[in-house]
Each structure stands twice: as C-alpha cells, then as structure tokens.
N, C-alpha and C positions, 0 to 999 in steps of 0.2 A: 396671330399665334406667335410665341415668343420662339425665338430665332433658334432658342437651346433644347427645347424640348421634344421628347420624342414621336416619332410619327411611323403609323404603323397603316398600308392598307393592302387591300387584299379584293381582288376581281373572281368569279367564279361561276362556273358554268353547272357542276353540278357540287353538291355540300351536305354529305349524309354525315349526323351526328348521331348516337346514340347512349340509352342511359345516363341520362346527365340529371343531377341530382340537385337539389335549389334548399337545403334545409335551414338556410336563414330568411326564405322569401314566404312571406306570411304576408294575409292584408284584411280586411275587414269589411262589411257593408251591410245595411237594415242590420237584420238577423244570424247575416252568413255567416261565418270563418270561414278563411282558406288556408292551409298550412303544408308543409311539407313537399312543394311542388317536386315532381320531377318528368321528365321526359323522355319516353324510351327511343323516339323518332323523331328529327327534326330535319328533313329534306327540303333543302333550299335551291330552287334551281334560279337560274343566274341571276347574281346581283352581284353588289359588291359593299365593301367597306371604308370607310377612312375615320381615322381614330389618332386622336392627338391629345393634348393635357386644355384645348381651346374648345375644340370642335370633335363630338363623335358622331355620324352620319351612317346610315343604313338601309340599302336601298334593294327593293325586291320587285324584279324585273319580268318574270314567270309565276304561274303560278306553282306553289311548293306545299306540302306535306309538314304538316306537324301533330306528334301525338303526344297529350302528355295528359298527365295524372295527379289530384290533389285529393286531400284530405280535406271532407266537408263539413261541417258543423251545424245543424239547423235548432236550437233548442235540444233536446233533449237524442234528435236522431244525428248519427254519424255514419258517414260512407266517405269510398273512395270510388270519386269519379274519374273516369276518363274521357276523356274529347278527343276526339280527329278532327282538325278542321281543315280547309286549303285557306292558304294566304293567296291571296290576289295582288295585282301591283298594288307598292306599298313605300312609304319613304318614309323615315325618321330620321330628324336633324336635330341637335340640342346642343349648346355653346356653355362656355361659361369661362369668367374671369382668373386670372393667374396669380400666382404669386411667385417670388424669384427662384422656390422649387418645383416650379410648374405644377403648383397644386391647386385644385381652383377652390377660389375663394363665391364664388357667384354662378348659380344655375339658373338658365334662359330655355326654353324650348323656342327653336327655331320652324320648324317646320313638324308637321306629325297628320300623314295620312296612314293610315290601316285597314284593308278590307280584307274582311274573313266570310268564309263559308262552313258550318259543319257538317259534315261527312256520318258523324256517330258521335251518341253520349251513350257510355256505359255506367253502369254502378255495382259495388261489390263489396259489403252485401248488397243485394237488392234492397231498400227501402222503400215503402207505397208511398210516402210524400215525396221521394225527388223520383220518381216513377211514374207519377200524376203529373209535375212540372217538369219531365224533361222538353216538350214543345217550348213551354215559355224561357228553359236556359235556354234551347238553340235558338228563338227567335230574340230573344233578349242577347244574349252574346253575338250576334249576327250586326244587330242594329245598336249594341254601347258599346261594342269594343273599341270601339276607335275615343268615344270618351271617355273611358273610363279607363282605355290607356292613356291618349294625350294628355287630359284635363284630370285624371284623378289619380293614377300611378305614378307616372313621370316627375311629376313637379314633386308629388312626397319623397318617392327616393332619392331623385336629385339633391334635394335638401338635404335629407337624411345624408347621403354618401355627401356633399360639403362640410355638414359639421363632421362625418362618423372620422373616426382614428386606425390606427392598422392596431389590428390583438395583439396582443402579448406573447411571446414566444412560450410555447408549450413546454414545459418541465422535462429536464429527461427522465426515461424510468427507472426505475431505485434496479439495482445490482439483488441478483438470486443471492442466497445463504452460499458461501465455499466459492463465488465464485471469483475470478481474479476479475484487478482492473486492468482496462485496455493499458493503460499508457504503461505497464508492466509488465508486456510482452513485446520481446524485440524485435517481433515478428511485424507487428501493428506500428511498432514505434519506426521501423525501417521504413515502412509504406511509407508511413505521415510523411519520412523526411522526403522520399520518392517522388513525394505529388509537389513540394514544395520546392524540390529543388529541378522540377522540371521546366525550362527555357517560354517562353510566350508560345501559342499554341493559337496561333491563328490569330494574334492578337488578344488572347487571353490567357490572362497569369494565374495558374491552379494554385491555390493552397489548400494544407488538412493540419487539421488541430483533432487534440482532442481535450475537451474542456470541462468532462466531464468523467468518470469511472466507466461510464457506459456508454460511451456519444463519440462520435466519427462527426465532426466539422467540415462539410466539404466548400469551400470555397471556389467562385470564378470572375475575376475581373477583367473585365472587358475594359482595358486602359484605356485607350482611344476612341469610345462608344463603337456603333456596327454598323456601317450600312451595306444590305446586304437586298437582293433579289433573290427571294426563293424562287417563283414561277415568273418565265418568261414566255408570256406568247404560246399558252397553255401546257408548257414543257419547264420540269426543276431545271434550272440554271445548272451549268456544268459543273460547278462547286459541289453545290448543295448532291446532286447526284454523286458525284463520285466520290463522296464521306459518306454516304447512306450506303453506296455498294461495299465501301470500306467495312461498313458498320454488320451489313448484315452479311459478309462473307466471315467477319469474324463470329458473328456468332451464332454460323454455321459450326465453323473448325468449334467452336467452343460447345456443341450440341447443343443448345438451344433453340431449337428449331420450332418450338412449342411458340414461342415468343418471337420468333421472327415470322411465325401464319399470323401471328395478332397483329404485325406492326405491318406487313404485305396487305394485309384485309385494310386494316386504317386507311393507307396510303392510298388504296385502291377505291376510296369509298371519298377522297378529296380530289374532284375534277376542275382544278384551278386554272385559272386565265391567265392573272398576276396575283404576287403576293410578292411586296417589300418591306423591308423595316429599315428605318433611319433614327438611330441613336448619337446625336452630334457627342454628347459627354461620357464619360466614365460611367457605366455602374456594375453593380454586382449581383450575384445572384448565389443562395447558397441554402444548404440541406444539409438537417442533420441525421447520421446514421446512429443507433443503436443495435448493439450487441449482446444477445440475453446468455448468460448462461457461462460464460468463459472459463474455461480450466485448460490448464497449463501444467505439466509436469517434469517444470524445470523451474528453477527459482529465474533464468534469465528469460522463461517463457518463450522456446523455440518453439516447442512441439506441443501445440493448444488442439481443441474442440470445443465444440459449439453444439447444440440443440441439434438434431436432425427435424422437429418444428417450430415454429414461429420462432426463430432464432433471429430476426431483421427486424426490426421495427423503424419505419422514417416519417418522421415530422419538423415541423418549419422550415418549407418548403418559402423562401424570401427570397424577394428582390430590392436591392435599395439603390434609387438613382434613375428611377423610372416615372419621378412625378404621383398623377393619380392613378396610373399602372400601380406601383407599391401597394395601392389598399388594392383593387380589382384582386391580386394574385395571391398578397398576403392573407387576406382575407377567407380566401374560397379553396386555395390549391390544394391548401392540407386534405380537404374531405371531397374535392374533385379529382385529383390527380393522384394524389400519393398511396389512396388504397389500392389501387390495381398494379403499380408498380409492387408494392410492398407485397402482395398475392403471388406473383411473379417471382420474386425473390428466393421466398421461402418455400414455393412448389419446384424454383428447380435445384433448390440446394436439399430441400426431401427426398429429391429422386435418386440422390448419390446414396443414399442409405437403404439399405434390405427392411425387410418386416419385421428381424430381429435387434436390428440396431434401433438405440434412441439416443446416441452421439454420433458426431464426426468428424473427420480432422477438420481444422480452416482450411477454407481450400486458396490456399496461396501458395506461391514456389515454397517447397519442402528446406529449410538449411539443412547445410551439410556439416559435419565437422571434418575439423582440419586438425592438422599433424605437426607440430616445428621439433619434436623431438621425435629421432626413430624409433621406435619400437627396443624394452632389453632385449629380445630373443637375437634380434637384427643388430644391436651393436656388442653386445658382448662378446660373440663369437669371431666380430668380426673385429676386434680389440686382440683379441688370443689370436686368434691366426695371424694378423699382421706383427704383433712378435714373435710367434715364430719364426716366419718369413724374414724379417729381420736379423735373427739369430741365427739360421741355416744360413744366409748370405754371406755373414759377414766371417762365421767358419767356410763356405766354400772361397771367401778371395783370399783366406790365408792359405788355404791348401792348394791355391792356383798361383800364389804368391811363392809359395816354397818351391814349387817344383817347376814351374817354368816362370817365373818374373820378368815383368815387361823389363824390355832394355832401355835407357837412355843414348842420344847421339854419340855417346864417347862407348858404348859399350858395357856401361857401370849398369847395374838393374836399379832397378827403381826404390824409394826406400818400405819399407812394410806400414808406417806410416802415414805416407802418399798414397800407400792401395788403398785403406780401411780407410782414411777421407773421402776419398774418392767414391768405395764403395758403400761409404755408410752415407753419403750425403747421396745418392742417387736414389739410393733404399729407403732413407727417410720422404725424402718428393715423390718419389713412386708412393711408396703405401698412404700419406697420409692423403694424395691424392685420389686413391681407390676408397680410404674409409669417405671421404667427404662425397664422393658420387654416390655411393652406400649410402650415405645420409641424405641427401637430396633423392635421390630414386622413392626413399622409402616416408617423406615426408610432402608434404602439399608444398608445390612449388607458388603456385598466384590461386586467388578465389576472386570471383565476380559479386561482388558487394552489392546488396540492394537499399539505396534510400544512406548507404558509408555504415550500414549497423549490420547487418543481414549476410553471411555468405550462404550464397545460394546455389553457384558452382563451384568449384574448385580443381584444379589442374596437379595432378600427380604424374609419374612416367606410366604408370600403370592404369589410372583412371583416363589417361591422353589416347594411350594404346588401344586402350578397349572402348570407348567413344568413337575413336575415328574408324576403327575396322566395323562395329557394329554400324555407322553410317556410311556404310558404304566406301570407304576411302583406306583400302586395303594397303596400297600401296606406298600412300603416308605413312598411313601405321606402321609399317614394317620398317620403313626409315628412321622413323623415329626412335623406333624400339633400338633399333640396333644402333646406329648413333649414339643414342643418348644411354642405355643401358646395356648394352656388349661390348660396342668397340674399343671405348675408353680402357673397357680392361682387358681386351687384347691387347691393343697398344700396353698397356703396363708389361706386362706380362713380356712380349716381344721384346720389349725396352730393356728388362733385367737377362732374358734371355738372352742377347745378342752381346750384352755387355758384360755381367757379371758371369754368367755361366761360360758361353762361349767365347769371351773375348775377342769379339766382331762387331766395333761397332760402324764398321761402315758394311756394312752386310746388304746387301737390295730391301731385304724385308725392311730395316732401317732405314732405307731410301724413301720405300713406302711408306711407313708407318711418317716419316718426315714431313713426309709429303702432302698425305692425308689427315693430319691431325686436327686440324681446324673447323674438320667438318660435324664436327663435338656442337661447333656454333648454332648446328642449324636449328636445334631444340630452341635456343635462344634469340634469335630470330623470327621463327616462328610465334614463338610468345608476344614478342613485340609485333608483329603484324598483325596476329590476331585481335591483341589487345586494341590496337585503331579502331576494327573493326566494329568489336564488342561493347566499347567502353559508350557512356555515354553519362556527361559527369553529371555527379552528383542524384543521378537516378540509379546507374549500371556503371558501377566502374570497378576495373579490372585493379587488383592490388597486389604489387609483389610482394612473397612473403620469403622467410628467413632461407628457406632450401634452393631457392632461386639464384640467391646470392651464393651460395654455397654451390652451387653446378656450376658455374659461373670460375668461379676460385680452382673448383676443381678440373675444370676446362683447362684454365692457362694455366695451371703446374704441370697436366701431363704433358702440353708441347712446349716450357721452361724441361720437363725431366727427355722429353725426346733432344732438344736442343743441346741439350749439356750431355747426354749420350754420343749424340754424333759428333760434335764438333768440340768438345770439351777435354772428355772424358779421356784420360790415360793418352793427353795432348803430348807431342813430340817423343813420342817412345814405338816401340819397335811393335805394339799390337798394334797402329795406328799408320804407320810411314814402312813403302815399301823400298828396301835399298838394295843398289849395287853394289857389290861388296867381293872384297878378295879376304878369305879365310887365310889368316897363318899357318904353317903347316907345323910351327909350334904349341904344341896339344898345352904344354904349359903356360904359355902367353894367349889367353884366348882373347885377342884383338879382333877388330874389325877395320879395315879401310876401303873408303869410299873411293868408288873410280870417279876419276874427272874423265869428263867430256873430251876426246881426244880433237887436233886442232881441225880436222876432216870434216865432225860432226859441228863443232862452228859453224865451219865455211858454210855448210849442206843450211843451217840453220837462218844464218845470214842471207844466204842466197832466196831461199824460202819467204823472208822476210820482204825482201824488196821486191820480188814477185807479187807478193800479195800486198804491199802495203797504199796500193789505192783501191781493193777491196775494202781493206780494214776502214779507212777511211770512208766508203759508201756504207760500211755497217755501221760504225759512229753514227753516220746522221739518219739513218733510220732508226736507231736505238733511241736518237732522241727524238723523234718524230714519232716512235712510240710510246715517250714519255709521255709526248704531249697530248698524245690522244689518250691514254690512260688518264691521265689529269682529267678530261674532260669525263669522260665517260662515270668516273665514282666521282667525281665533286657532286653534277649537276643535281643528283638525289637529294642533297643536304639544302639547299635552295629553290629547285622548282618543284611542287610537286612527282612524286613518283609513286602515290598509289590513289585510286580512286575507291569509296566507297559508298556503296549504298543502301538505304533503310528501308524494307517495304512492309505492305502492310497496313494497320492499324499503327505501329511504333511510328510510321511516315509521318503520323500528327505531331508527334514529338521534334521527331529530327524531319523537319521534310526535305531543306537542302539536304545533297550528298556533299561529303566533306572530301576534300582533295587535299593531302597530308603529304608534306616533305619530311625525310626523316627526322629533321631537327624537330618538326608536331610530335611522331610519334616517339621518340624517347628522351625526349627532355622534363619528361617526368620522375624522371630516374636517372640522376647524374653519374652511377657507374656505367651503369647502362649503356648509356650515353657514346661514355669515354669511350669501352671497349670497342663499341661498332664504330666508333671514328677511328680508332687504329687501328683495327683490324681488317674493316671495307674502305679506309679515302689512305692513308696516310701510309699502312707497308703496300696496297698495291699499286701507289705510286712507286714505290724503293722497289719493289718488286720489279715493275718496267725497265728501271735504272740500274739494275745490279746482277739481275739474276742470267746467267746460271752460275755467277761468278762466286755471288754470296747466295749458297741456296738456303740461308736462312731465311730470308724472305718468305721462302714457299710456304712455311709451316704456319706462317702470323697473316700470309693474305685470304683472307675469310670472304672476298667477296663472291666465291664462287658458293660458298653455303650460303649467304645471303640469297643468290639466285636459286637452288634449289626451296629454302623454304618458302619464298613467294610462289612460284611457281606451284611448287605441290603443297601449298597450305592457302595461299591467299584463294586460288580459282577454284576449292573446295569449301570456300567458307557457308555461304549457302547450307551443301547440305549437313556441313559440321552445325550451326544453328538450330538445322530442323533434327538432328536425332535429339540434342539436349532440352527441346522445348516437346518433342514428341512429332509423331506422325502426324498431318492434314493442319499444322500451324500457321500453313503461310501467310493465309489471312489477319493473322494476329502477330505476327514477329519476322522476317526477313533479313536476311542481312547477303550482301555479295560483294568482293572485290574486282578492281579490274589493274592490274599493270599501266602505267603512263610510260612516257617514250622513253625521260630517265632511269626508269628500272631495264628496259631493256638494251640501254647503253652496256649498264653493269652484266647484263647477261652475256652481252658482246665480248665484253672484257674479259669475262671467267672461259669463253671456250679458245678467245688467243691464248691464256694464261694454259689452260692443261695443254695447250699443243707445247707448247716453251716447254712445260715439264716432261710428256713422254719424249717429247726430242731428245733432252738432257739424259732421259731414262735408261731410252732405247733404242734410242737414233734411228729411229724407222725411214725417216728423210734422208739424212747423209747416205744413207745404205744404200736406199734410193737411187742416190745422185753419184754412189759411187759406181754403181752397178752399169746405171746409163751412160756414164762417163766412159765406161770398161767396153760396151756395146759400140760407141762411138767411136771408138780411138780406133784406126787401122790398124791392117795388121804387119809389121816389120818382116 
C-alpha cells in the first residue's frame, strides 16, 4: 500500500443498515435480468472491515440477516423479487494496483469465500413461472453464490470500476420567473463571507461560494488530512461524542427533534467495536445547495423568502483527494444519501408555515436597521430649545452682571465682557454637549455585523436598556440608562445652575457633580468589554458606528464644561475667593482691605509646622508608596491579561480556545478608543495617587472606578445578555461568559482607595473621627 493513501477500517459487533438502494447495479445471465437492486435490511453481526486505495477486505464472523429486492426479467414475464437469506462465515479480499493518486489501475481478487442460506423468496406480482422455480432459485443461489460472486461479479466490476471515471457534476436548477439571484441578497452574501471567514475548525478550512443564481457551494478542507478514531473498544472516542452531544443539544434548542429520533435510531442501530479513518494528505469534500424561489423586497435583499415547499434542493455531494474513494462517493452519494437529507430540509422548514401560507421569511438572523442621523422631530426641537437656553443665559448674566458684579482683588468688578465670555463659552460646551448626547441616545451606537455585510444587532441607549432589563439584568439597565441617558444632563443643568444662575461655583452639588462625572464612561466601557466578548472576526464582529464617537465627545465636554465651572470659571474674583476684609467706613470710597495675618498667628502657624513636620514627611512617603502601587494596580491590565472569555455551545467549533484579552486586545481596534481609556484608567489615576486632594482635578478624568463598575455588572452578565438576544433555550447553539483575571481586580482595588480619598476630601468622616477620639482621650484639666 502506498504510504499516502487513505485507510479506512471498521470492527463491529452488531450493523443494521436499511433501505439502501443500488440503481446503477444491474447484471445479466442465460435469460435473466436483474436491475434496480435494493435492500430494505442488511444485519451484519460481527465482522469487520479494511478498506484502502491497495487492498478492500470483508469479513463476516456471525451469522447475519440480509433482505433485499430486485427487479426480474424472464422474456416476456417481469416481477420483483425479494430474498431473505442468512450469510454464514464469509470473507472477501481483493487488491489492486496504484497510481500516484492512489487510484487503481489493476484488479486482483485475493481471497473470496461466501456462504448463504435462504430464509424466503417472495414475488410481487405473483408470476407462475418464478412461482414454479422458486426451489430451484433458493437451491441454485445456495450452491452459486459464492461463484457467481467471486468468479463472475467481482472480477466484471472490478474492471468496470478500474476503467469507470467519476460523473459529471449535476447542473444547477434554472431560477423560477421573478425570482432574485442568491448573490443579490446581503443576507446570503453575509453568510458566504461568514463560512469563509471562519478560523480552521478542527483542522478543517470552511468555504461558501455561490457560483451559480441558484447554488450554495459549501466547501471543507481538511488541510492536514484526518486521522481519527471514531469507536474505541465498543464506546465513540471522546471527541466524536462530545460533537455529537454538541450537535444534537443543538438541534434540540433548534426544535428539530423530528431529526434528531432519526439520527438517535441510526446511532442506536450501529453496535461498533472499532472504527478509524487515516487520511495522511489534504482533501476536500463539498455540496451543493439550491434555493428555489428567492424574493427579496429590497433592492439590497435584507428581508427575502422562500417556498414554504421544496424550497432546498442538494446535489453533488463530492470528495476530492480520497483516491478510489472519489468514484465510490461521487458516484452513488447523490442518490444514497442526499435524498433523505434533502426530505429533512424541506419538511422542517414546511413546518414553520400555517396551512394558509405558501412563503416564508429565510430563516436566518433577521437585520436590523440602523440610525447615524437622529430623527427631525429629535433634533429640531432640540436645535430651538438650545437657543433658547442660550439666549435666556446670556440676558440672565447681564442682569446678574448689572446688579451685583463679580469683584476683582483690588475691588474693581469685573468687566461685562469678561461675564458674556465667560458665560457664553460655558453655555456654548454645555449645550452643544447635551445636543451631541441627544444625538447619540437617539441613533445606533455599534451593530454586530455578520459575515462584515449583515447588521444583525445593533446597540442603542434605548435598545441596550430594554435588552438587558428584558434579560433579566435589571440592575445594569438602570445604570446604564441613567449614566448614559439622565445624568449627563443633570450634570449640564447643575453645571449652568450653580454657575450662571446662582453664582456658586464651588457649591458641594459641584463638588459632586465634579466628582462623579466620569461615570458617563461606563456605557463606554461596557461596549468595549462586551465587544471582546461578542466579536469574533470576520464571522461576528462588533463595529462602532458614528453615535459612539459622538457619546464619547459628548462625555469629555461635559467633565471639560464641569472643569472650567469649578476651577476656571469667574477665577480670582469675589464669587470664587472668600476674604478677610475691613470695609471703609467711607460710603464714598468703597474700598476693600485685606487683613494680614498678625505676628501671633505666625508664630501659632510656625510652631504647628514643626510639630508636625515629621508627620508630613511620613505622609510624603506613603503618598509615594501609593503612587507606586497605583502604577501597579492600572498598568498590569494593558499588558497581562485582565479578562477571560468563553465560547460554548455549537459556536465552541468555531472558537474552541477561550481567549484571555489584555486591554491593549480589546481596543486597539479603535485608536480613539484606545486613547481615552488610556488616560482616563492608567495615566490620570496615576496623577490622581500623586496630586490629589490637592489638584482635585484629577478626580473628574480618573475613570477607572467606571471601568470597574462596567466589568463588573456587564462582563458577569454576559451570558445571559447573549441568551435574551439569541432567544430562550439557545445555549446549545451560542454561549458566550466572561470571567475577571487578577488584573482587573487590582483596578477594582484601586477604585474603592480612590472614593475613600474622595469622601475624606468631601466630608471628612475620618478626621471627625479621629477628632472626636482624640477629644475622648485627652484628660481632663
């Protein structure tokens, strides 16, 4: 046997086959014909097989059950007979020569015993000439079968099948009147890219073409050929079973239940010992699908149907790369195998239709459409109200400008042109940052692309909200919603409020709102985590679209317009700086003078100083000592992994590793993206460690505490976020779950030191604390 070619054997204890149909096996003798064999029983009990492009061997070890039926021809009378006979021990061997495609060029019969018994001859119709000769068939097929197999069948098809060729590939079928062609729906054309751009798959590279108006190409190559054990020691090898469990929990979830009793029955009706196959070389195997009937009622062909009958048709069922396998398969599979599938097909895509339908949709993911412009009713309104609001402000900071005007340090007010900057530049970043959320809320933020052609989910505030609460994940939703769709215009709102109206802008709610502003992130965030989870390129991949960037934009303007509220805003004047002051008692000199620190409070201040100044110095180096463990804590994300995910299901063929993603994986697909969450989670809450409460700008731009909120309550939901979007009882078909690695919960670490730093700053609940205990301690004089 030549070293390359494939080998295929198989040991078995018990081997029921049925209906197996033979309509190119005809043969001739005296008077007879025989034609059309087929056999509705073939019960083999143990023997085994070995089958190669050199050598196919055949051995029957029990005695076995076979029933089959032909078409009889005697002159002028015709009947179909049937035979029951037992096979007895029995062995067939037969060789033959190679060539360098392992095809044989030379057949040898090796060995060839056959012993039979028959059980029954029937006929139907009855005829009185093989009614009269049924003793002399069963005595005659008793006593030549073994010649008239070994010595007179064998050797003719042997030959036959050395010279015969593989047939011709079957035509596809011509296209209905009105109906579209496949490759004109981007529904079908998303698939094709789907199958193609799906990763090796056990060692096998899917492709789909479509080559025809009508025709689905499915393509599988087996690049590194196969070798594989299906039965081991009368039990399917672990593999082989836990793809079959794969297979048929999915198409359970998929109701098909009809067709998983037929393939349980199969299964249950092959009592194997061993079965392996060894394919040293590359080859392929591939079918094609037809589509009768296609209509589409989009020119881009999202939204098609199909036939509710015979809508499937499949033929040229091929292998190439398999030697004298290629004819065996090519040959017979079409009209052995492919009609019962093809049955299959079109009885359970008939059942999704009523008695009144005779269409219906494809049944494929539904697209969705998407939004990158909001809605007129959505922005016009809100175009007119924001000048308004523009034009009410900037009349209230004159009339707060006229009647009480900030002071500068010498006592001079400030000039009416310094207000109306001031106030028109706050009012411009506020509003245009409320229309830009306005715009994002109300357009598709990312869609989950099928095959790069296909949106088939899509991600809004609205469609986010009502998915996760309807899956159960109440709690997210509500975060989200609020976050991403109320807070931001609170925040505005407080912002103009505290500032332009009230002239306060260090007000606590400003403290807050300062404080809290970053948590606008966590929608975004969230996106990107999900998006790892979801994505899977070139088959499912998540794609951000224009409103994303725009949330985004709108994000860092409101904590730029909170920033230049608190700390900017009407800088070094008398609404901002609170002062010591001796009023003149000249009503016509309205001066101001600032008290100096008399030399007491010095001393008092100095003294203080040197008291505490090897505290200060132990706070120094734990300040830095919390640098450095803040460094550690949001670096390690960007470099070691910091999320885990996993694929289950049927998708597990796809992706079977789980992917372990460090941030730099997940948004380096997206260079703003990118930027943001690198200064907003590694780079301000280091400054953050090092500055703060000194510079509490920091607080507003250190976003890794939203980071940990959106992991948290978005990653450990992802699961059941998957199953509402795919439906109920999916899990056999689609899974998906994240898990947190130890770097994400460094950063988690980091964000609850980080709010104790802030309420300290706040509200001093410590000092109070430690003043109170201090107070409890001290004796009493």
């Amino acid at each position: 046997m030549s070293p390359v070619c494939p080998l295929f054997a198989i040991w078995w204890s018990s081997l029921l086959l049925t209906d197996l149909h033979f309509p190119g096996l005809s043969t001739s003798f005296l008077m007879v014909d025989v034609s059309n064999v087929t056999c509705s029983r073939v019960h083999l009990v143990e023997g085994g097989g070995t089958f190669n492009s050199s050598r196919w061997s055949v051995s029957i070890c029990q005695p076995s059950n076979i029933v089959c039926s032909a078409v009889v021809t005697m002159g002028a009378a015709t009947t179909t007979m049937t035979v029951d006979l037992s096979v007895l021990s029995s062995e067939l061997s037969v060789e033959g020569a190679l060539d360098d495609q392992c095809m044989s060029t030379q057949f040898s019969l090796e060995r060839c015993n056959l012993n039979v018994k028959v059980n029954k001859i029937g006929t139907a119709p009855k005829v009185t000439l093989f009614e009269v000769m049924k003793p002399v068939i069963r005595t005659w097929i008793e006593e030549r079968a073994e010649k008239l197999l070994c010595y007179g069948q064998l050797p003719t098809l042997g030959e036959k099948f050395v010279k015969s060729t593989v047939r011709p590939e079957k035509p596809s079928p011509a296209n209905d009147d009105c109906a579209m062609a496949l490759n004109s729906s981007a529904v079908l054309r998303g698939v094709s890219n789907a199958v193609n751009n799906i990763p090796l798959v056990r060692g096998a590279k899917l492709t789909a073409q479509i080559p025809t108006n009508t025709t689905f190409r499915f393509n599988a190559t087996l690049v590194d050929g196969m070798v594989v054990n299906v039965y081991d020691d009368g039990e399917l090898s672990p593999a082989v079973r836990s793809l079959l469990t794969m297979i048929k929990d999915a198409l359970k979830a998929l109701s098909y239940d009809s067709f998983l009793g037929n393939v349980t029955q199969m299964l249950s009706a092959f009592n194997m010992t061993t079965a392996m196959a060894n394919v040293p070389d590359a080859f392929s195997i591939y079918v094609d699908m037809s589509l009768r009937g296609l209509w589409c009622d989009e020119p881009q062909g999202l939204h098609c149907t199909i036939p509710c009958s015979d809508a499937v048709s499949l033929q040229n069922l091929r292998t190439v790369g398999l030697g004298d396998w290629d004819k065996v398969i090519n040959n017979n599979a079409d009209e052995l195998v492919l009609p019962r599938v093809v049955d299959f097909l079109n009885s359970a895509l008939a059942s999704n239709c009523s008695s009144a339908e005779d269409r219906q949709p494809l049944p494929l993911l539904t697209p969705v459409e998407t939004r990158d412009v909001p809605p007129m009713e959505a922005w016009i309104p809100a175009t007119v109200l924001s000048i308004i609001i523009f034009v009410c402000g900037i009349t209230w900071s004159v009339r707060c400008h006229r009647r009480n005007p900030a002071l500068l340090t010498d006592g001079s007010p400030i000039s009416l042109r310094r207000a109306l900057l001031e106030d028109g530049a706050l009012l411009t970043v506020s509003l245009v940052a409320a229309v830009l959320l306005l715009w994002s809320n109300t357009t598709t933020a990312a869609t989950l692309v099928l095959g790069e052609r296909v949106n088939v989910v899509e991600f809004t505030l609205l469609s986010r909200t009502r998915t996760l609460y309807n899956a159960g994940l109440g709690f997210f939703a509500v975060i989200v919603f609020f976050f991403s769709g109320v807070y931001p215009y609170i925040k505005l709102f407080c912002i103009l409020l505290c500032t332009v109206i009230l002239q306060k802008p260090r007000h606590v709610v400003m403290q807050i709102v300062d404080h809290s502003n970053k948590f606008s992130f966590i929608d975004t965030f969230a996106m990107v985590a999900m998006a790892g989870g979801l994505d899977i390129h070139g088959v499912a991949d998540v794609r951000v679209r224009v409103g994303f960037y725009l949330f985004l934009l709108a994000t860092i303007l409101t904590i730029i317009a909170g920033n230049y509220a608190m700390y900017a805003w009407r800088h070094n004047t008398s609404v901002r700086n609170v002062y010591i002051c001796r009023v003149s008692s000249d009503r016509n000199a309205p001066t101001i003078d600032f008290v100096e620190m008399n030399d007491d409070e010095h001393l008092n201040r100095e003294g203080k100083g040197a008291i505490y100044n090897k505290v200060n110095i132990l706070l120094f180096a734990l300040r830095g000592v919390g640098v450095v463990c803040a460094t550690l804590c949001v670096v390690f994300m960007w470099f070691i992994p910091c999320l885990h995910y996993t694929v289950g299901g049927i998708a597990s063929i796809i992706q079977p590793e789980p992917r372990d993603l460090t941030m730099f994986d997940l948004t380096s697909a997206t260079p703003v993206v990118m930027a943001a969450c690198l200064l907003t989670t590694t780079v301000v809450p280091i400054l953050f460690a090092a500055m703060y409460p000194k510079y509490t700008i920091t607080a507003s731009w250190c976003a890794a505490d939203a980071l940990a909120v959106a992991c948290l309550a978005g990653l450990l939901q992802l699961g059941n976020f998957v199953d509402f979007i795919l439906g109920g009882g999916m899990e056999a078909v689609y899974t998906a779950n994240a898990q947190l690695l130890w770097p994400m919960w460094l950063v988690i670490t980091f964000s609850i030191f980080q709010w104790i730093a802030i309420v300290e700053y706040l509200f001093s609940p410590l000092r109070r604390l430690w003043r109170r205990c201090k107070l409890l301690c001290t004796p009493v004089q």
